[in-house]
Structures are given as structure tokens and as C-alpha cells.
Jmol script that loads the backbone (N, CA, C; Angstrom):
load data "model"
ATOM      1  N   UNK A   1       0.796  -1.200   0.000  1.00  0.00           N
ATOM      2  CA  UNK A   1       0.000   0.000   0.000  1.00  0.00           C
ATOM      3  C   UNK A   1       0.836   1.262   0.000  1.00  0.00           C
ATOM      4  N   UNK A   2       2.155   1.311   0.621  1.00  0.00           N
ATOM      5  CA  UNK A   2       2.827   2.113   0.893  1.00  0.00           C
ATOM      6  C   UNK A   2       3.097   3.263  -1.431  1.00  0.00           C
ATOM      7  N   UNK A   3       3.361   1.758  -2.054  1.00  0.00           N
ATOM      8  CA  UNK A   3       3.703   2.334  -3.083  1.00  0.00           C
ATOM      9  C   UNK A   3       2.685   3.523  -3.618  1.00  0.00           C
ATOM     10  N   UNK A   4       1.454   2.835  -3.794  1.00  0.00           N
ATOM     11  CA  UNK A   4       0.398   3.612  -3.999  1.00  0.00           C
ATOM     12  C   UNK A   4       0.263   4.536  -3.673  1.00  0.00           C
ATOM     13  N   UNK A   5       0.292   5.320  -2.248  1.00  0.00           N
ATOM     14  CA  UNK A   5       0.646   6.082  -1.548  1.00  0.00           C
ATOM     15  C   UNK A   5       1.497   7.370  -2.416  1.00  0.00           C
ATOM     16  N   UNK A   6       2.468   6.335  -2.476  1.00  0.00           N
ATOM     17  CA  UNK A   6       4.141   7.152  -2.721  1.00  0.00           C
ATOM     18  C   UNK A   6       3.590   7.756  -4.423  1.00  0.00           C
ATOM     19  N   UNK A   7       2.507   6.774  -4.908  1.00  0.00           N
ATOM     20  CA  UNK A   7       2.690   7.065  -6.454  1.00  0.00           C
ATOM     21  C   UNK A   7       1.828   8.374  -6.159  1.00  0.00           C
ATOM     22  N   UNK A   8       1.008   8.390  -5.607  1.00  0.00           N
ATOM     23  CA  UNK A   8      -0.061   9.332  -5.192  1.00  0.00           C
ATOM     24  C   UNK A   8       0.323  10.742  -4.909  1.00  0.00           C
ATOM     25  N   UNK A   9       0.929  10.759  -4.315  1.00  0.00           N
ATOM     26  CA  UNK A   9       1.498  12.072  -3.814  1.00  0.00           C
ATOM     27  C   UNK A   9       2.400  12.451  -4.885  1.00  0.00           C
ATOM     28  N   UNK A  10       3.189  11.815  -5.273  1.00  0.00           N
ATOM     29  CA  UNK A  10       4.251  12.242  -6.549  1.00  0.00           C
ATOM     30  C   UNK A  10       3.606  12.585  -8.043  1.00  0.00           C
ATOM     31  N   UNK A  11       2.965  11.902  -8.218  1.00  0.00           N
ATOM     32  CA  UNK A  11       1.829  12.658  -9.539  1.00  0.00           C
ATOM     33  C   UNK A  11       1.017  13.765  -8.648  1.00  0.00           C
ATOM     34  N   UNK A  12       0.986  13.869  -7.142  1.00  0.00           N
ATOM     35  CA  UNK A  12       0.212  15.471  -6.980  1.00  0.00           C
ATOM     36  C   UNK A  12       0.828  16.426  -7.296  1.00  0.00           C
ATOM     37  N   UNK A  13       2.320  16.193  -6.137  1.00  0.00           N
ATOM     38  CA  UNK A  13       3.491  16.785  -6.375  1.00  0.00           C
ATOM     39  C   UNK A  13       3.862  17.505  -7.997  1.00  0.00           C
ATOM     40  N   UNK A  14       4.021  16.408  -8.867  1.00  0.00           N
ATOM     41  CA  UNK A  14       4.580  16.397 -10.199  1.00  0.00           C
ATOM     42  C   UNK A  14       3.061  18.019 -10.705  1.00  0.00           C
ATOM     43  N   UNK A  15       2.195  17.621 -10.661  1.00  0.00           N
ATOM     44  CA  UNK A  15       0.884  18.288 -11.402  1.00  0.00           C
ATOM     45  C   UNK A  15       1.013  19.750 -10.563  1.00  0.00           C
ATOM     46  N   UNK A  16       1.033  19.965  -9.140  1.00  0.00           N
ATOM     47  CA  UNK A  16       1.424  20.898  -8.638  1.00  0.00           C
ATOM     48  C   UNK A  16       2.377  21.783  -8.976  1.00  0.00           C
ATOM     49  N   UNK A  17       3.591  21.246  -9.146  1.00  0.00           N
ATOM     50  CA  UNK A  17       4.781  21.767  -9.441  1.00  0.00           C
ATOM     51  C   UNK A  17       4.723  22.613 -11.001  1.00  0.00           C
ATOM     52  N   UNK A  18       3.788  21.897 -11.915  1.00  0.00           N
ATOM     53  CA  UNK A  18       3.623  22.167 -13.264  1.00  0.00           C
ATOM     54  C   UNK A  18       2.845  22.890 -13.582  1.00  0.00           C
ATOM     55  N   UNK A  19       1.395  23.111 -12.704  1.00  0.00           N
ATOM     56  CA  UNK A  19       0.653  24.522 -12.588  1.00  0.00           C
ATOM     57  C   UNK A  19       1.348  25.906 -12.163  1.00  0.00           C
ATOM     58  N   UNK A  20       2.660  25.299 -11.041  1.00  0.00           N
ATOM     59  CA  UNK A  20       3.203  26.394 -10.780  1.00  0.00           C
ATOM     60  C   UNK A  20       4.028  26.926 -11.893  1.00  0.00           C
ATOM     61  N   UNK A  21       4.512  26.146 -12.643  1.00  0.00           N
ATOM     62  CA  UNK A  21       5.569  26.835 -14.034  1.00  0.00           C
ATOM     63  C   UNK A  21       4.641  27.542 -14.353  1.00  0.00           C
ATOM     64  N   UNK A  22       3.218  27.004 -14.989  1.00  0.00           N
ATOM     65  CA  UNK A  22       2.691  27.879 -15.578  1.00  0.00           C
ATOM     66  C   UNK A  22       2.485  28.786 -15.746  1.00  0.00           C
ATOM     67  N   UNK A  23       1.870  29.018 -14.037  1.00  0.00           N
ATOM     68  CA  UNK A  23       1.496  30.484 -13.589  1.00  0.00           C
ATOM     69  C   UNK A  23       2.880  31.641 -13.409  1.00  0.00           C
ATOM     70  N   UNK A  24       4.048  30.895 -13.523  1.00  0.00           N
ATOM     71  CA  UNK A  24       5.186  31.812 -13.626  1.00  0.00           C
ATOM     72  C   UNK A  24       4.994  32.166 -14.744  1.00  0.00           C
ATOM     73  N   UNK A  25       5.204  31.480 -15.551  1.00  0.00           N
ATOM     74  CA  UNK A  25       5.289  31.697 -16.994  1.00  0.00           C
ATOM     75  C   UNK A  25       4.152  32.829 -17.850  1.00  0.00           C
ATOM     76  N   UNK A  26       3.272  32.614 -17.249  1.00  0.00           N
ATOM     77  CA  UNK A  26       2.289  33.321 -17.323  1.00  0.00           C
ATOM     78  C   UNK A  26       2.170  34.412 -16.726  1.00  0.00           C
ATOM     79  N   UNK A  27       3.345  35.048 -15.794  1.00  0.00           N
ATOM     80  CA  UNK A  27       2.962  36.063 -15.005  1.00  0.00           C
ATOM     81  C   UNK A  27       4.603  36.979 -15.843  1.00  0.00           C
ATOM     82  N   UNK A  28       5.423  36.127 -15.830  1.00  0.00           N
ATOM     83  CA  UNK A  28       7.374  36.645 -16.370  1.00  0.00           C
ATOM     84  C   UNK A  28       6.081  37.223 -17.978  1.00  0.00           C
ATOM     85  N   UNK A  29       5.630  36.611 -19.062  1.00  0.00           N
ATOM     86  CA  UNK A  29       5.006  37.277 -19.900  1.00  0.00           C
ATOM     87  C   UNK A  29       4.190  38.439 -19.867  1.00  0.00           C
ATOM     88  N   UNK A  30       3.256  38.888 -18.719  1.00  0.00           N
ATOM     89  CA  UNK A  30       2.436  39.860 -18.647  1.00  0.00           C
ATOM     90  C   UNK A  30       3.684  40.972 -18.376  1.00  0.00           C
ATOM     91  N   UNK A  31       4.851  40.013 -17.097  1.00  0.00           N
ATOM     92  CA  UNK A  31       5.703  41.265 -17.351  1.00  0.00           C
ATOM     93  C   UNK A  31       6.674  42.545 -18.113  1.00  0.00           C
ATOM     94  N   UNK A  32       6.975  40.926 -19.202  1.00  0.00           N
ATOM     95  CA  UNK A  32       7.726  41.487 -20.117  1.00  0.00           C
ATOM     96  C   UNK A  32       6.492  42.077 -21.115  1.00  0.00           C
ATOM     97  N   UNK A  33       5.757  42.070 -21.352  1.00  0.00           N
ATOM     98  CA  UNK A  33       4.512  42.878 -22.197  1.00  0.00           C
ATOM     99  C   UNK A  33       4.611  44.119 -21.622  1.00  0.00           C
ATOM    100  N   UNK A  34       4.163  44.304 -20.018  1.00  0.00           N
ATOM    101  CA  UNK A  34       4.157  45.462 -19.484  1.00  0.00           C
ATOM    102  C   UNK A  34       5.602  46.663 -19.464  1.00  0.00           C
ATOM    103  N   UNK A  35       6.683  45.693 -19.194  1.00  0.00           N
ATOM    104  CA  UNK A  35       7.884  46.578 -19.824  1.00  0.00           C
ATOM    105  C   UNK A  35       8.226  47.339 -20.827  1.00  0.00           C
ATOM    106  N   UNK A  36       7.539  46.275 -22.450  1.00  0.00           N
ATOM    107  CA  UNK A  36       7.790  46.832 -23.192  1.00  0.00           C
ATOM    108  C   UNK A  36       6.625  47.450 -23.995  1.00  0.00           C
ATOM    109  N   UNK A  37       5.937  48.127 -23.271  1.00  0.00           N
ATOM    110  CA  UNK A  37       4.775  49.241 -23.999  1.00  0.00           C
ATOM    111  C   UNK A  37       6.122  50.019 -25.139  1.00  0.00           C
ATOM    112  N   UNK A  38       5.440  50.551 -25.958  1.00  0.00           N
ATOM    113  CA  UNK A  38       5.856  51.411 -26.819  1.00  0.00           C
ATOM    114  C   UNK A  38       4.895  52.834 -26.301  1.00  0.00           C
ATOM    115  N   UNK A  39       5.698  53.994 -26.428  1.00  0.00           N
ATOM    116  CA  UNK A  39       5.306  55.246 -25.976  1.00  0.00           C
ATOM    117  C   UNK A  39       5.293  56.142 -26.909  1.00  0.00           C
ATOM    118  N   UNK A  40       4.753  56.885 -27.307  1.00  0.00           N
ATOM    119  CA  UNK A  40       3.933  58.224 -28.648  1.00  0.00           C
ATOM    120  C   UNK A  40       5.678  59.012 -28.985  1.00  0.00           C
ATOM    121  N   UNK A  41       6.348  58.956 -29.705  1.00  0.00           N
ATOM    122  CA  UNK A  41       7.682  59.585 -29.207  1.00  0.00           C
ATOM    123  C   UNK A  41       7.401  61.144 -30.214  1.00  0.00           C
ATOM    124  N   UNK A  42       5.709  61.372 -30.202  1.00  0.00           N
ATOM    125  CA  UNK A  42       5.540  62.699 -31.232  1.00  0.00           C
ATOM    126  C   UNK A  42       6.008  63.689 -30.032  1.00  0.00           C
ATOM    127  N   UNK A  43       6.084  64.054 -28.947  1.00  0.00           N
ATOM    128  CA  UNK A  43       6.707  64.880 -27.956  1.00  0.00           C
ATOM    129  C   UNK A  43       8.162  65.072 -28.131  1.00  0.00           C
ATOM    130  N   UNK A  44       9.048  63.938 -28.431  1.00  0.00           N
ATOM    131  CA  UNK A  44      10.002  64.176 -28.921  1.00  0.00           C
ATOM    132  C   UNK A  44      10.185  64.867 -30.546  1.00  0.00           C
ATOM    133  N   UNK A  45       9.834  64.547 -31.556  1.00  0.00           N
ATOM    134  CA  UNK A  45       9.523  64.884 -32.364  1.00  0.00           C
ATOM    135  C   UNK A  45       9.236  66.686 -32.693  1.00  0.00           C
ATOM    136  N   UNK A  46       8.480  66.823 -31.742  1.00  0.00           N
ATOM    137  CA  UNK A  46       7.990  68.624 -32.231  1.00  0.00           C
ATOM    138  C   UNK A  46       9.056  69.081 -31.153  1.00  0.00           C
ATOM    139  N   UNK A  47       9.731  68.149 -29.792  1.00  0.00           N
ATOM    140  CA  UNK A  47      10.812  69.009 -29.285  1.00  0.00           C
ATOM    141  C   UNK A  47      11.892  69.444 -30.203  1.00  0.00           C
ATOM    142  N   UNK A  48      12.016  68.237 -31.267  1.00  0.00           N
ATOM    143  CA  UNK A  48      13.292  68.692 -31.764  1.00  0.00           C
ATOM    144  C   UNK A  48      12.766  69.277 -32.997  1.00  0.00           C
ATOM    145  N   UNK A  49      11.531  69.242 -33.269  1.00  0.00           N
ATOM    146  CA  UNK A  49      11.112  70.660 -34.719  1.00  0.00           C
ATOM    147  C   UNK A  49      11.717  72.158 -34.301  1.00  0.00           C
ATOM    148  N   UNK A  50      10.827  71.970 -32.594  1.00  0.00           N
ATOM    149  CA  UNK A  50      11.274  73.498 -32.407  1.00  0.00           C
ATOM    150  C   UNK A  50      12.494  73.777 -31.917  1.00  0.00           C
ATOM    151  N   UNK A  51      13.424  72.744 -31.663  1.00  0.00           N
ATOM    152  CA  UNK A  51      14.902  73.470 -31.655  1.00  0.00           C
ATOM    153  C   UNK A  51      15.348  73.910 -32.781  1.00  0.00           C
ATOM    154  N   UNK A  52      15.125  72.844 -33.812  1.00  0.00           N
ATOM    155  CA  UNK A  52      15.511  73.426 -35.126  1.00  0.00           C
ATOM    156  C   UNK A  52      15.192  74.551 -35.310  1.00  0.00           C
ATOM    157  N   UNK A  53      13.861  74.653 -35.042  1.00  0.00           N
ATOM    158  CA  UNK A  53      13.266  76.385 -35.886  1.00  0.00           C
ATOM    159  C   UNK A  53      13.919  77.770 -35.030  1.00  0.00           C
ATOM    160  N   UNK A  54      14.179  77.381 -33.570  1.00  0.00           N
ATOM    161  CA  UNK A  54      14.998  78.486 -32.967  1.00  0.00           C
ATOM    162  C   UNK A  54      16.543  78.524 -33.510  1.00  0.00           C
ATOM    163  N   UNK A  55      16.832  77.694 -34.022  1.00  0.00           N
ATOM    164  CA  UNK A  55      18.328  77.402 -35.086  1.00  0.00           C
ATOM    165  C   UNK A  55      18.344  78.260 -35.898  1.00  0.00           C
ATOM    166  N   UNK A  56      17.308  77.608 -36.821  1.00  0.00           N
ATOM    167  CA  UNK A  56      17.262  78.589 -38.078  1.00  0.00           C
ATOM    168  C   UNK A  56      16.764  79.786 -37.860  1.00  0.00           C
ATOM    169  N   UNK A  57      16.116  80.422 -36.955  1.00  0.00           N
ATOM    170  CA  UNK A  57      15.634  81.779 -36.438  1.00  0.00           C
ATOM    171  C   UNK A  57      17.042  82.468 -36.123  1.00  0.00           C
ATOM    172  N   UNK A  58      17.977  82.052 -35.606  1.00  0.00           N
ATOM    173  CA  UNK A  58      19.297  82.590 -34.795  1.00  0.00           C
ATOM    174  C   UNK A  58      19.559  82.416 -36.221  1.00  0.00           C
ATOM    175  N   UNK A  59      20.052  81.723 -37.329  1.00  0.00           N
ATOM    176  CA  UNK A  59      20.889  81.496 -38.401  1.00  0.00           C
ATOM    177  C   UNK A  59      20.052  82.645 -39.032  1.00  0.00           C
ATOM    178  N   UNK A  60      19.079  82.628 -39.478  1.00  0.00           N
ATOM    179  CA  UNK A  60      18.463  84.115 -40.290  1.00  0.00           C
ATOM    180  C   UNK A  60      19.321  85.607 -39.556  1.00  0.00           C
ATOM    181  N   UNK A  61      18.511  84.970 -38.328  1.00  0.00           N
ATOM    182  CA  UNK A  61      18.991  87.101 -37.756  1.00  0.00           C
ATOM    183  C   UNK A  61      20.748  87.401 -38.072  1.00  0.00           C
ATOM    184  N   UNK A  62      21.192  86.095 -38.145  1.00  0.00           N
ATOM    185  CA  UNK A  62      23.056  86.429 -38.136  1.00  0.00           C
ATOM    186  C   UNK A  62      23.070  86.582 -39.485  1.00  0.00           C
ATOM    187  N   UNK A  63      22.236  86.215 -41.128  1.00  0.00           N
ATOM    188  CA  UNK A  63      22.951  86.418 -42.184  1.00  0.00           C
ATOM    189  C   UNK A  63      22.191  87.913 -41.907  1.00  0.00           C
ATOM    190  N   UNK A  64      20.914  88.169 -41.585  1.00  0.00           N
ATOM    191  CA  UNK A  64      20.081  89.803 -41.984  1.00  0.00           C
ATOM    192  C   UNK A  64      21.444  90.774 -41.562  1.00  0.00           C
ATOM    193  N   UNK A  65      21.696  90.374 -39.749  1.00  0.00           N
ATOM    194  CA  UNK A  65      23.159  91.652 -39.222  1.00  0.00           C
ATOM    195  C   UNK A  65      24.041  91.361 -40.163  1.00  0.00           C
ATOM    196  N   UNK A  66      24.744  90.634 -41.354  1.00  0.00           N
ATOM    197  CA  UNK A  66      25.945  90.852 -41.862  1.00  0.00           C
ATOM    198  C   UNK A  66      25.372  91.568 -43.060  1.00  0.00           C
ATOM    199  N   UNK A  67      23.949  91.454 -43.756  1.00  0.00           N
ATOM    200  CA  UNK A  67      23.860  92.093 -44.850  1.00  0.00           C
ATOM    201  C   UNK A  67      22.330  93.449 -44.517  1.00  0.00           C
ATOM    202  N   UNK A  68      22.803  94.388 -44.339  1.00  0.00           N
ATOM    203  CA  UNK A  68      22.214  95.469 -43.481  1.00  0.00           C
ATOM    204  C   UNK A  68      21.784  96.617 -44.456  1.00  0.00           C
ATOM    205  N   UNK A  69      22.337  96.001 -45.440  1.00  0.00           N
ATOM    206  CA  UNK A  69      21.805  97.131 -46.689  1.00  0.00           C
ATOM    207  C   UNK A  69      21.209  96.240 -47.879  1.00  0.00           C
ATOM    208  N   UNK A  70      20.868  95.106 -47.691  1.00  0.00           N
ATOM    209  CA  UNK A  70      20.007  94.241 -48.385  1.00  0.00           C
ATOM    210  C   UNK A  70      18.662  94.160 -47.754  1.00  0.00           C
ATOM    211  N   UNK A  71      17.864  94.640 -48.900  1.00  0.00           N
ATOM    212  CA  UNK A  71      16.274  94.594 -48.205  1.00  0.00           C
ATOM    213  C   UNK A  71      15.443  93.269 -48.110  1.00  0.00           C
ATOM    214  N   UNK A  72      15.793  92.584 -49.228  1.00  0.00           N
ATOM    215  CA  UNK A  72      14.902  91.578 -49.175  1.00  0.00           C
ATOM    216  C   UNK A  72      15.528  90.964 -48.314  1.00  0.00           C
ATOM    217  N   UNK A  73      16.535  90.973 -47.243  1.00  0.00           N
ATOM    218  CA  UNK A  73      17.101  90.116 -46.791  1.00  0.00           C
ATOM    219  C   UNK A  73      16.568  90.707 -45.711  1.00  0.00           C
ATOM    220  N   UNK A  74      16.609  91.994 -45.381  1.00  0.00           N
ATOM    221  CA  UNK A  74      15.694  92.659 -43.722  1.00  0.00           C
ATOM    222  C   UNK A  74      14.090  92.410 -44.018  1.00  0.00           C
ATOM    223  N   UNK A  75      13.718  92.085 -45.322  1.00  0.00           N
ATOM    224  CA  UNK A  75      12.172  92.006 -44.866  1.00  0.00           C
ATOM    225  C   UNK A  75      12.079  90.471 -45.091  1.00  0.00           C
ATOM    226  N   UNK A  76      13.025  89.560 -45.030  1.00  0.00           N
ATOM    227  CA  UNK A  76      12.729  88.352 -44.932  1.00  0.00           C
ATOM    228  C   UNK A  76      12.278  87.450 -46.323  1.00  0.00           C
ATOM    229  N   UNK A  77      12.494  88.423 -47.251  1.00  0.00           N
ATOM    230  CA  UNK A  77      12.074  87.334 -48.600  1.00  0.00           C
ATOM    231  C   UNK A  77      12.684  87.314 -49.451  1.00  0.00           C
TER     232      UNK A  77
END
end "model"
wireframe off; spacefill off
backbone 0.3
color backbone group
């Protein structure tokens, strides 16, 4: 009787042990999902439009001060 026993508990054991992978497995995935969201990177995007455009705003006003007797160049066109 003893074997029976022994078989008994070791297929609980065994089935126990294997729900538990699961539920790891199943939980390490939700994590790595949750890590890797992807995020809108358009915030980055118009940050670096408008550095540029304060660039080229500073790069305009420095060619207008070197040419000071050019008009289309003081009225911008």
C-alpha cells in the first residue's frame, strides 16, 4: 500500500509543481509585455522641430546683421 501512496502524492506533487511553471510563466510574460509598452515619441519629435526652428531663427537674424543694406534680406524674402 505504501507504493500507492508514494505514487499518489508524486503525480500530486509532479501536477502541482507544473501549474506552478505555468502560472510563472504566465505572469514573467504579462511582465515582459508590461515593460515593453511602446510610448507616442511625437513629444520628442515637435521638441526637436522646435529646436531646429529656434536654429534657423538665430541662423536668419546672423545672415540679416551681416547684410544690413540688403532689403529683401531685412524684410525676410
Amino acid at each position: 500500500m505504501h507504493k500507492v501512496d508514494d505514487e499518489s502524492v508524486a503525480e500530486k506533487l509532479s501536477d502541482v509543481a507544473g501549474k506552478v511553471m505555468d502560472k510563472a510563466s504566465e505572469l514573467i510574460d504579462k511582465l515582459m509585455g508590461a515593460a515593453h509598452t511602446e510610448r507616442s515619441r511625437v513629444s520628442d519629435y515637435t521638441g526637436a522641430l522646435a529646436e531646429a526652428n529656434e536654429e534657423f531663427a538665430k541662423a536668419c537674424a546672423s545672415v540679416a546683421s551681416h547684410h544690413l543694406e540688403e532689403t529683401e534680406i531685412q524684410m525676410g524674402g
